[in-house]
PDB file with one MODEL, atoms N, CA, C and O in Angstrom:
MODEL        1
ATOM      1  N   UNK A   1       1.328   1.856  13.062  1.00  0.00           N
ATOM      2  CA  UNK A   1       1.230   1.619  11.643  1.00  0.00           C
ATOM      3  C   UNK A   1       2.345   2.373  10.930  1.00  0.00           C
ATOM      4  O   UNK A   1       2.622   3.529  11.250  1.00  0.00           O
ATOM      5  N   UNK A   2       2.844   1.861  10.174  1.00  0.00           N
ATOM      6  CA  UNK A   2       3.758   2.048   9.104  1.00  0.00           C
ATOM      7  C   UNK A   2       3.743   2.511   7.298  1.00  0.00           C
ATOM      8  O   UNK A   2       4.184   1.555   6.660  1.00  0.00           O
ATOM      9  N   UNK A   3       3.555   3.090   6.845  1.00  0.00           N
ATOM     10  CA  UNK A   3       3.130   3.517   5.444  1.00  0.00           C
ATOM     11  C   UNK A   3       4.578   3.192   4.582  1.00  0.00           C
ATOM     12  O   UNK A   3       5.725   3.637   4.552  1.00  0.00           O
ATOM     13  N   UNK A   4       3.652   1.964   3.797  1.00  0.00           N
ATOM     14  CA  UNK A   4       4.673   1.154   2.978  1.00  0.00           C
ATOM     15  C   UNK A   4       4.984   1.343   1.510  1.00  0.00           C
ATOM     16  O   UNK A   4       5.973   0.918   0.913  1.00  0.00           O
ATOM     17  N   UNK A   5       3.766   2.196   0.925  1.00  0.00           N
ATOM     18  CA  UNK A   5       3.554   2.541  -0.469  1.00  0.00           C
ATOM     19  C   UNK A   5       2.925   3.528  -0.162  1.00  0.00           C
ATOM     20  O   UNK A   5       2.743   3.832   1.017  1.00  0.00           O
ATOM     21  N   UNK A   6       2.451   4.251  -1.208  1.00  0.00           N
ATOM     22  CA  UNK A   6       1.494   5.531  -1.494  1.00  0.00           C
ATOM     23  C   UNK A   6       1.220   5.617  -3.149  1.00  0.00           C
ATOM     24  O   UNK A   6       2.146   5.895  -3.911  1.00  0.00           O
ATOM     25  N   UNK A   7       0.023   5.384  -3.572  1.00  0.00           N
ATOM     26  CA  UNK A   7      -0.151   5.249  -5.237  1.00  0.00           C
ATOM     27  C   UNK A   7      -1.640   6.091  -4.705  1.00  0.00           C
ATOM     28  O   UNK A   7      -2.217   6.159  -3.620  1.00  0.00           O
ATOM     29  N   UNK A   8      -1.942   6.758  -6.280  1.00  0.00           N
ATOM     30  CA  UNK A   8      -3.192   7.293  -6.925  1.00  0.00           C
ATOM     31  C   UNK A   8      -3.875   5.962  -8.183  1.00  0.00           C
ATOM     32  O   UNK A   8      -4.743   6.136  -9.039  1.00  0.00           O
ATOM     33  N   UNK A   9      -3.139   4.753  -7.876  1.00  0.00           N
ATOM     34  CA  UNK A   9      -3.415   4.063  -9.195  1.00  0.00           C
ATOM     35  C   UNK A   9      -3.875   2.792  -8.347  1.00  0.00           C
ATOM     36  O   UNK A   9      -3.164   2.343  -7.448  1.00  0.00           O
ATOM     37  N   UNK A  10      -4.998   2.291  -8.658  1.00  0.00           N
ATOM     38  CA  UNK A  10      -6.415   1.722  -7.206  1.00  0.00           C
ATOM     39  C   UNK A  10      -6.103   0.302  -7.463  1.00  0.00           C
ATOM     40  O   UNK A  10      -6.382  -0.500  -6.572  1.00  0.00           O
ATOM     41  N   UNK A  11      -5.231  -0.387  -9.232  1.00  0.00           N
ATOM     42  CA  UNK A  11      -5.002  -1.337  -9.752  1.00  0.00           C
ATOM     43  C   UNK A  11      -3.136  -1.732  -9.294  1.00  0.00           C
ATOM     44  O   UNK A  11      -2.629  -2.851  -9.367  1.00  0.00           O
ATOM     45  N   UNK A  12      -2.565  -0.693  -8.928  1.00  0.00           N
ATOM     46  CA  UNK A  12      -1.653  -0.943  -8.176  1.00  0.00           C
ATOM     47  C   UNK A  12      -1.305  -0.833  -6.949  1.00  0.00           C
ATOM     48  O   UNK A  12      -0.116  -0.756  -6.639  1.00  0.00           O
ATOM     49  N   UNK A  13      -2.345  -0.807  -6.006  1.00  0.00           N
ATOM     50  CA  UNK A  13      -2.784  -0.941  -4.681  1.00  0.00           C
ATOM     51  C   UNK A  13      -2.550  -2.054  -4.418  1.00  0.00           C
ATOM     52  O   UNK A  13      -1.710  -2.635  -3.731  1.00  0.00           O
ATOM     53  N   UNK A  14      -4.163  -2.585  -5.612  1.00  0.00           N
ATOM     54  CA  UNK A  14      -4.433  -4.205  -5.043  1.00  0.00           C
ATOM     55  C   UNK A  14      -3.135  -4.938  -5.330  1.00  0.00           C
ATOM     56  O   UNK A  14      -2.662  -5.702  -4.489  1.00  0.00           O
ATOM     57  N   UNK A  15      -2.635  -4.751  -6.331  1.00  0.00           N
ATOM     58  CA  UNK A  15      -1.326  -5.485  -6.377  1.00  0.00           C
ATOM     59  C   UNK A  15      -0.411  -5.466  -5.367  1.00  0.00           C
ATOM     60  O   UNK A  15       0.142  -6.480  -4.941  1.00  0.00           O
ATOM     61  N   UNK A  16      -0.209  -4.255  -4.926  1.00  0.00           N
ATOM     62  CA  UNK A  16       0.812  -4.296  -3.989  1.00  0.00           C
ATOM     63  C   UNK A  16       0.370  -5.257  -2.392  1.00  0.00           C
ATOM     64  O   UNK A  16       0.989  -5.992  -1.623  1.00  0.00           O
ATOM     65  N   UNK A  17      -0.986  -4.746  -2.491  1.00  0.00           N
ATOM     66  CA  UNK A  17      -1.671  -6.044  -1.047  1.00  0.00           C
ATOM     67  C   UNK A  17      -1.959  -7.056  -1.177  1.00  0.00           C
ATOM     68  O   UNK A  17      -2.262  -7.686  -0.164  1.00  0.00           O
ATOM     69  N   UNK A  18      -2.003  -7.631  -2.312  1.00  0.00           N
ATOM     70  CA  UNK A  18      -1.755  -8.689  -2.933  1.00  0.00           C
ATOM     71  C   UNK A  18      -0.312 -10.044  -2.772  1.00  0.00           C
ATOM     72  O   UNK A  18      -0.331 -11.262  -2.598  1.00  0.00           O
ATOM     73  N   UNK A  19       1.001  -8.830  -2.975  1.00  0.00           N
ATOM     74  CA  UNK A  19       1.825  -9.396  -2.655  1.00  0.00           C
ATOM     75  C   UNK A  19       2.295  -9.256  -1.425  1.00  0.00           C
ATOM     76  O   UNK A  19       3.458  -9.627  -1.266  1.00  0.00           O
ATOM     77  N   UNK A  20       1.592  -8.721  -0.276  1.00  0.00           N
ATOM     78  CA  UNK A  20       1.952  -8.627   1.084  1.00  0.00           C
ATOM     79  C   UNK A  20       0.872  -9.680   1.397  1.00  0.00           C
ATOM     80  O   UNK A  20       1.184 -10.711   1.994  1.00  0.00           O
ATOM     81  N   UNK A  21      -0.247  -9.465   1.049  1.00  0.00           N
ATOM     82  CA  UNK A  21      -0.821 -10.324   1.548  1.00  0.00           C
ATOM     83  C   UNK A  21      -0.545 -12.422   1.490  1.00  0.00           C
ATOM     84  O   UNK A  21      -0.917 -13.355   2.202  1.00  0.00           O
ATOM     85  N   UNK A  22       0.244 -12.295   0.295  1.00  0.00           N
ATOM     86  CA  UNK A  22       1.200 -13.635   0.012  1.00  0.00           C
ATOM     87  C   UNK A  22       1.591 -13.704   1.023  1.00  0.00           C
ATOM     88  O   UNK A  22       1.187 -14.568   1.800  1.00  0.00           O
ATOM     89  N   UNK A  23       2.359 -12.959   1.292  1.00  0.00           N
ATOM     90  CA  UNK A  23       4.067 -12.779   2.265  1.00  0.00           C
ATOM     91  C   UNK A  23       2.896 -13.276   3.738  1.00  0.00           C
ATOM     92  O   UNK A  23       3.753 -13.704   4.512  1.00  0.00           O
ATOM     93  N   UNK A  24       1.809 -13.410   4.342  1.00  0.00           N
ATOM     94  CA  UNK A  24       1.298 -13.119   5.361  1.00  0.00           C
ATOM     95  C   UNK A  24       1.556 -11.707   6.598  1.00  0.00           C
ATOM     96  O   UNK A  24       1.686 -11.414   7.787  1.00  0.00           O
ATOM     97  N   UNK A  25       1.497 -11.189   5.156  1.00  0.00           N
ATOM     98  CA  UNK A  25       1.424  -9.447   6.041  1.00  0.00           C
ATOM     99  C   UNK A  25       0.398  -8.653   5.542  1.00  0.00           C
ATOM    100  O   UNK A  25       0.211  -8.063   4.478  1.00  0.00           O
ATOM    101  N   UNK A  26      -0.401  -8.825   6.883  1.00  0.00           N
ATOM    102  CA  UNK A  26      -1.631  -7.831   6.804  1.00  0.00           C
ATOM    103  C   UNK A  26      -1.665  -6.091   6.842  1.00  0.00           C
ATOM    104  O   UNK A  26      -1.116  -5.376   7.680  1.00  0.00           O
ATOM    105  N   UNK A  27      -2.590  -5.606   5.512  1.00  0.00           N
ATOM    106  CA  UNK A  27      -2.344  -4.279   5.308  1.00  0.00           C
ATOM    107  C   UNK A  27      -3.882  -3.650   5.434  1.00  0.00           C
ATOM    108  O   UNK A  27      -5.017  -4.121   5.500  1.00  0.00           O
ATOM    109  N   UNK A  28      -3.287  -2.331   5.428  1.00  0.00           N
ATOM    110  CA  UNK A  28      -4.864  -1.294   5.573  1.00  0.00           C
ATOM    111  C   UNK A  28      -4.792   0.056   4.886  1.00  0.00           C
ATOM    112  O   UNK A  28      -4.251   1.047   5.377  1.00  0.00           O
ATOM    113  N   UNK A  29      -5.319   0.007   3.842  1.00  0.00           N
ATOM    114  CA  UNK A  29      -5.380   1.074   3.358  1.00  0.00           C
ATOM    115  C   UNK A  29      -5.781   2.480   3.465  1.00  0.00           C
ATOM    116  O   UNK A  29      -6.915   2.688   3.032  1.00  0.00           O
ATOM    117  N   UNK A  30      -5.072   3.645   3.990  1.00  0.00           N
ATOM    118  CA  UNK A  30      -5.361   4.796   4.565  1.00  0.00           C
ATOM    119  C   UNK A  30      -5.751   5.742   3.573  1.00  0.00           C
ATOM    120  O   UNK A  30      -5.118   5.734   2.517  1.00  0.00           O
ATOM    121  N   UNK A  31      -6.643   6.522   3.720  1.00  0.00           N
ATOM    122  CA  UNK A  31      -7.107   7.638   2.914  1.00  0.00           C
ATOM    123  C   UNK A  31      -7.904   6.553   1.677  1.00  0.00           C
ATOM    124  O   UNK A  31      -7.591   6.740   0.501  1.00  0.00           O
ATOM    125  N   UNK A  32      -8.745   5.637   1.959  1.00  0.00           N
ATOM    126  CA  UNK A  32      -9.573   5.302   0.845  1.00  0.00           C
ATOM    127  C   UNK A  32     -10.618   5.978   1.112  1.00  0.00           C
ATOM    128  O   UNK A  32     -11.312   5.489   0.221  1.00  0.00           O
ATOM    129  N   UNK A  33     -11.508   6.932   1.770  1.00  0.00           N
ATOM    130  CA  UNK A  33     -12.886   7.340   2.016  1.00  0.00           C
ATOM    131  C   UNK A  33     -12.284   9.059   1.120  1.00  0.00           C
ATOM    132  O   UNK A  33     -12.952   9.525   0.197  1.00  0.00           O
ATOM    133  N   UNK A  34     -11.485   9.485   1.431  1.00  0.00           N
ATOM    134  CA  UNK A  34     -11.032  10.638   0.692  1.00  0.00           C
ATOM    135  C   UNK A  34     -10.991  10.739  -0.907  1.00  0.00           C
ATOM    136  O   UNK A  34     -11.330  11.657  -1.654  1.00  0.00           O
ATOM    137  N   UNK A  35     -10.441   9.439  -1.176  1.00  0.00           N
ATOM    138  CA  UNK A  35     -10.197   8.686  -2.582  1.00  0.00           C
ATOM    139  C   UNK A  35     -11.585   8.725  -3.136  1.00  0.00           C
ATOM    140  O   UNK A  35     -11.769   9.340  -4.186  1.00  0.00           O
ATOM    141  N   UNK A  36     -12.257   8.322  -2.730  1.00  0.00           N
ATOM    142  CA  UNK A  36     -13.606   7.504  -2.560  1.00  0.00           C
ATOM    143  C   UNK A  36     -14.263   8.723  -3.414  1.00  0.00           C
ATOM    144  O   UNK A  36     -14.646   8.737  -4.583  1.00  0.00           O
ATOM    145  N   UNK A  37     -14.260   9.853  -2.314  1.00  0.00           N
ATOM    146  CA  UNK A  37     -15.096  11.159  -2.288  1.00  0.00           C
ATOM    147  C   UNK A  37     -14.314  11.766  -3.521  1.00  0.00           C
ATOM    148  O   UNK A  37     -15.067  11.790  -4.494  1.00  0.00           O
ATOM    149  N   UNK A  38     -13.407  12.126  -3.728  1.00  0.00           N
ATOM    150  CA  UNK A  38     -12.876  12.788  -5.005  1.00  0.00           C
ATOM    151  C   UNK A  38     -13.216  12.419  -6.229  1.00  0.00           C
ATOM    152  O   UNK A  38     -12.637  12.909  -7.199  1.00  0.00           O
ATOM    153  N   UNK A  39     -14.015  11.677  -6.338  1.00  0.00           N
ATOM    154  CA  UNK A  39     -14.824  10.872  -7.697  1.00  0.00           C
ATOM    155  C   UNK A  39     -13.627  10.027  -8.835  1.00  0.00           C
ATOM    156  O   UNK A  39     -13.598  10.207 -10.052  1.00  0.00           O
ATOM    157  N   UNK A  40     -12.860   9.252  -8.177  1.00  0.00           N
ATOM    158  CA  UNK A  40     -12.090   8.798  -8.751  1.00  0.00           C
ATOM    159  C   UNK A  40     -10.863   9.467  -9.546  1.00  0.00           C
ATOM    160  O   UNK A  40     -10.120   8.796 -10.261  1.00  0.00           O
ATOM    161  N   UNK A  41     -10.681  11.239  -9.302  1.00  0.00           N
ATOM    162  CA  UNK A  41      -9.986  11.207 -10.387  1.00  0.00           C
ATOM    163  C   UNK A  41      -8.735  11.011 -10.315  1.00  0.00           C
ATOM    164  O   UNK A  41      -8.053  10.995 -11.340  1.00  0.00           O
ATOM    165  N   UNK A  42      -8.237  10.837  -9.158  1.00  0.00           N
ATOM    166  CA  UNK A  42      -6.373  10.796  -8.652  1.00  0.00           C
ATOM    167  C   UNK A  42      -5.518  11.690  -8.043  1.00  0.00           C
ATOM    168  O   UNK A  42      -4.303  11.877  -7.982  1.00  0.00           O
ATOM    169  N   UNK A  43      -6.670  12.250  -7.550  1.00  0.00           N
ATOM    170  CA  UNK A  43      -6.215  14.220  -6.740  1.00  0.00           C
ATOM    171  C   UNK A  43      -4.922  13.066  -5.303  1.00  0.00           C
ATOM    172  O   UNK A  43      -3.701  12.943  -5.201  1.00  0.00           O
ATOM    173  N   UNK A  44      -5.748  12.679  -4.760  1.00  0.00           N
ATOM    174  CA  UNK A  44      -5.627  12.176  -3.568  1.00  0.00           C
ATOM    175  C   UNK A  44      -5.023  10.773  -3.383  1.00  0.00           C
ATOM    176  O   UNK A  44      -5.691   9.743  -3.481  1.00  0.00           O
ATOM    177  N   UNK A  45      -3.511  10.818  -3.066  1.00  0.00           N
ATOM    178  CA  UNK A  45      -2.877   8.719  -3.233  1.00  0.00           C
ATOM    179  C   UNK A  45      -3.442   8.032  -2.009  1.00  0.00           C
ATOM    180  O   UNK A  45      -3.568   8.646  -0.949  1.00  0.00           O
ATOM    181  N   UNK A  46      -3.771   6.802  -2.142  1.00  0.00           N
ATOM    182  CA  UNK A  46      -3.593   6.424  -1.084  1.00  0.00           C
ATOM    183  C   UNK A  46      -2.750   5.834  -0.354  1.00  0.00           C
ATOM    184  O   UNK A  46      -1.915   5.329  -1.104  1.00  0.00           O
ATOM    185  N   UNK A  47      -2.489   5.600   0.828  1.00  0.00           N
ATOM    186  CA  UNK A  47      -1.222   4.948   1.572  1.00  0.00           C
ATOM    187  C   UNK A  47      -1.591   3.496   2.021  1.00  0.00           C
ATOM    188  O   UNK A  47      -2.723   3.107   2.310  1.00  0.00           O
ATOM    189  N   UNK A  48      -0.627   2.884   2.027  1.00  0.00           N
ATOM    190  CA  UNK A  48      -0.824   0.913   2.252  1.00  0.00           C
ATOM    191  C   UNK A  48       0.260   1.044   3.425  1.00  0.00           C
ATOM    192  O   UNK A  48       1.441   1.358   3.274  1.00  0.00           O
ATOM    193  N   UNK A  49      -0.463   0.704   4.763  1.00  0.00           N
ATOM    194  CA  UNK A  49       0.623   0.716   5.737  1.00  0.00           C
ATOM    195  C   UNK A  49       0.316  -0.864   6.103  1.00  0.00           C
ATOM    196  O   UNK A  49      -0.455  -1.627   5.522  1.00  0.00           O
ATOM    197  N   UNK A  50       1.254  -1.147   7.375  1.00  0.00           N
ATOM    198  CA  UNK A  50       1.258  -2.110   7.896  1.00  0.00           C
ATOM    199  C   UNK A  50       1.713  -1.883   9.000  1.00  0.00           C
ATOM    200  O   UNK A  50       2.360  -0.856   9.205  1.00  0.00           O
ATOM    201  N   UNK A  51       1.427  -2.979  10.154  1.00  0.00           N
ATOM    202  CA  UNK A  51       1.698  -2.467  11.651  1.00  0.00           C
ATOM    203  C   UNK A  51       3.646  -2.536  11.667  1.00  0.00           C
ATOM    204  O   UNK A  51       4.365  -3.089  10.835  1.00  0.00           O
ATOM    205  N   UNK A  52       4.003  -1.881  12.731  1.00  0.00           N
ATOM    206  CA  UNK A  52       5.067  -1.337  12.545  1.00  0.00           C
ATOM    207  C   UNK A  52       5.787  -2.783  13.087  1.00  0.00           C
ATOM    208  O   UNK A  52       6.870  -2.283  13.391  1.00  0.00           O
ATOM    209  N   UNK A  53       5.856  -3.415  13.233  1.00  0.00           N
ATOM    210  CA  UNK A  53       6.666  -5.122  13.240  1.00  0.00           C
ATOM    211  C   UNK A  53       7.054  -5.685  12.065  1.00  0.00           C
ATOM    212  O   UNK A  53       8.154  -6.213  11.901  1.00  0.00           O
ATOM    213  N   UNK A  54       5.942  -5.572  10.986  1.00  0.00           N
ATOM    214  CA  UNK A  54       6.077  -6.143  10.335  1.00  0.00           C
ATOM    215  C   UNK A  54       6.948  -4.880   8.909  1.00  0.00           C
ATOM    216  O   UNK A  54       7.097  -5.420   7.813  1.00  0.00           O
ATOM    217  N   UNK A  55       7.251  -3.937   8.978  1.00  0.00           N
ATOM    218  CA  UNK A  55       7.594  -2.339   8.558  1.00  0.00           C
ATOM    219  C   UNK A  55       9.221  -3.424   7.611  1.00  0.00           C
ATOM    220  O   UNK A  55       9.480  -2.668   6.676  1.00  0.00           O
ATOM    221  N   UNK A  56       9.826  -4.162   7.540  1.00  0.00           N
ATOM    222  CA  UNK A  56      10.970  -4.319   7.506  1.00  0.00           C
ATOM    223  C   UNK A  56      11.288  -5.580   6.294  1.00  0.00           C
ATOM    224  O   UNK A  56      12.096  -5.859   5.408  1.00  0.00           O
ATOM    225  N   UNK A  57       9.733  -6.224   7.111  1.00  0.00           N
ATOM    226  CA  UNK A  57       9.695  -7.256   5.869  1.00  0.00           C
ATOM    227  C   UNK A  57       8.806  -7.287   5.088  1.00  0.00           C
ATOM    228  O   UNK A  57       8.783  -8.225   4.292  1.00  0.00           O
ATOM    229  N   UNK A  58       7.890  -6.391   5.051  1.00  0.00           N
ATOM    230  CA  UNK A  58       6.878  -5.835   4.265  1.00  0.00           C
ATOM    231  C   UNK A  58       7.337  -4.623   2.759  1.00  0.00           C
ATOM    232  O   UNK A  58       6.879  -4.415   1.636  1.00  0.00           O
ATOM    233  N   UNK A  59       8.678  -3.989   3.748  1.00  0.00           N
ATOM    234  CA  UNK A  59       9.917  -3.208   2.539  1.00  0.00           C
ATOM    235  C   UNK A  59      10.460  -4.589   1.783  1.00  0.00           C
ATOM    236  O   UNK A  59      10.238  -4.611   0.573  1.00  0.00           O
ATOM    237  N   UNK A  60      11.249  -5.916   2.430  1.00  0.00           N
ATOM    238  CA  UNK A  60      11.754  -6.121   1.998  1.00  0.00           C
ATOM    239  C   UNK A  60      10.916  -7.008   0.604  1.00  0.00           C
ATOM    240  O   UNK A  60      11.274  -6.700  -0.533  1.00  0.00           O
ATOM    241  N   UNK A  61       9.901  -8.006   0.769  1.00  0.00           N
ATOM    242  CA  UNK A  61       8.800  -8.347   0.088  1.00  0.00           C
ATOM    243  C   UNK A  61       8.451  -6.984  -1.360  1.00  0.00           C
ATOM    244  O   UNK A  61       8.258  -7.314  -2.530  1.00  0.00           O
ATOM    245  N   UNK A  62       8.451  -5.780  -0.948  1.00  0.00           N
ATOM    246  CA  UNK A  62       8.013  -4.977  -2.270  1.00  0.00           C
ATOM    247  C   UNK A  62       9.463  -4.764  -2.679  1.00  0.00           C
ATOM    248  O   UNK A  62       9.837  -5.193  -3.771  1.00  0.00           O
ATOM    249  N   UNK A  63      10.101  -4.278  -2.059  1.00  0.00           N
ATOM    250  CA  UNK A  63      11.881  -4.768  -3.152  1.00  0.00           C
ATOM    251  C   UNK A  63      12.150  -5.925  -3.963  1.00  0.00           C
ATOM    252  O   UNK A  63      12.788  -5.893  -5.016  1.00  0.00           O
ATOM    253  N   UNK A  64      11.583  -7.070  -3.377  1.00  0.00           N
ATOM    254  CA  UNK A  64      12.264  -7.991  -4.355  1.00  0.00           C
ATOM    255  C   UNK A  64      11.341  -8.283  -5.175  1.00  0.00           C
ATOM    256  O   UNK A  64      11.835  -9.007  -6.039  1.00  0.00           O
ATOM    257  N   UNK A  65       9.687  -8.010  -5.464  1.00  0.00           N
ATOM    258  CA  UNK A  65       9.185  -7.852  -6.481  1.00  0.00           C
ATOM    259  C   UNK A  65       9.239  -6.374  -7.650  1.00  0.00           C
ATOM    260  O   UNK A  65       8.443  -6.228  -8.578  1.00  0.00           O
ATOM    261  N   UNK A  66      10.645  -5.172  -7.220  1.00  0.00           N
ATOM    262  CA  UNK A  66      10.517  -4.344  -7.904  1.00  0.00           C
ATOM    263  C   UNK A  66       9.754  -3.162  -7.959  1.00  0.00           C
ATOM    264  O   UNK A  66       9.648  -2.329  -8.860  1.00  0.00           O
ATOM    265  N   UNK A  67       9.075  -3.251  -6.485  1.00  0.00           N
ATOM    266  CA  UNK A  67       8.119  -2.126  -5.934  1.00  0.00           C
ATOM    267  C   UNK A  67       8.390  -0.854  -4.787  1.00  0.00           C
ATOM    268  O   UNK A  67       7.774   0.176  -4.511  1.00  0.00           O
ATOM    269  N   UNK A  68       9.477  -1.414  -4.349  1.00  0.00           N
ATOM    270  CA  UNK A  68      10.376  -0.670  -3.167  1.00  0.00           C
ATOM    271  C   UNK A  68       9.549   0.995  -3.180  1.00  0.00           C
ATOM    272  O   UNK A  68       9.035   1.182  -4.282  1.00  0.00           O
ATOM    273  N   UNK A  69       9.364   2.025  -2.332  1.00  0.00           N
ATOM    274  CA  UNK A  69       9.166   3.194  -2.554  1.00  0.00           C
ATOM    275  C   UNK A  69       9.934   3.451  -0.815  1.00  0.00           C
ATOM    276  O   UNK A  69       9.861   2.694   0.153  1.00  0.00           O
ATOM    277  N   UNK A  70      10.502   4.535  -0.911  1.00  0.00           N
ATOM    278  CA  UNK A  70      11.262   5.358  -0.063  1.00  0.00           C
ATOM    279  C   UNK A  70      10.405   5.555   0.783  1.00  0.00           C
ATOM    280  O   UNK A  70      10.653   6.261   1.761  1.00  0.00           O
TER     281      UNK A  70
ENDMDL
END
């Protein structure tokens, strides 16, 4: 697995798996039970990975909607 994003913001998650999930690239969100437990307040981001095959066009898909993260 590959970590493609990292947000504290739960409405720009879904967006971002949203547009992978277009692309037919399946994602999994890491550290949602941590999230979960912190009572919503944003202590804790979570990470949107994807298996490491797909690591390249899953960057390139959030670049050209303007989402790119390092």
């Amino acid at each position: 697995m590959r970590v493609v994003a990292t947000t504290t913001d739960p409405v720009r998650l879904s967006f971002l798996r949203a547009l992978l999930s277009d692309a037919g690239i399946e994602t999994i969100v890491l550290d949602a039970h941590i999230s979960a437990m912190e009572g919503g307040i944003g202590a804790f981001p979570r990470r949107l990975a994807v298996v490491t095959e797909d690591e390249q066009r899953a960057r390139a898909v959030l670049r050209e909607a303007g989402e790119a993260w390092a």
